[in-house]
Phi, psi and omega in degrees: 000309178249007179290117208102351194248168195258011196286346182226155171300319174346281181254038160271312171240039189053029187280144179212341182279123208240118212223349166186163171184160172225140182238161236211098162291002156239128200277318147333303178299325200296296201316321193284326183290344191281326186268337187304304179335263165331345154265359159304131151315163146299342186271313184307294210314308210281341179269004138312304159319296178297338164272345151262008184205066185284006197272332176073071156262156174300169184205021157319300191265046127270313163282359182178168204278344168179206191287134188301324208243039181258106189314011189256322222245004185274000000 
């Protein structure tokens, strides 16, 4: 949907590929884990990734049928 566009961070650098996520029964809860996160090194993040996801597969099509933001897959 936004991918190429400048309308999302998403799609300013065209990510569409999904390498780690977490889920929340409150959305709240999501919001606080999303800014601790977001206070993070770049270094931090990425050894987050890599220790829940070390093979580093997309993990898109565990949550949705492909990339949101593929014209194929819409």
């Amino acid at each position: 949907m936004n991918r190429g566009t400048k309308k999302s961070f998403a799609g300013k650098l065209c990510c569409y590929n999904l390498l780690y996520y977490e889920v929340y029964q409150y959305v709240y809860d999501a919001m606080d884990r999303e800014k601790e996160i977001k206070g993070w090194t770049r270094i931090k993040k990425l050894e987050l990734i890599k220790f829940e996801n070390p093979k580093q597969r997309f993990l898109n099509k565990e949550i949705m049928e492909g990339p949101p933001t593929d014209p194929v897959h819409r």
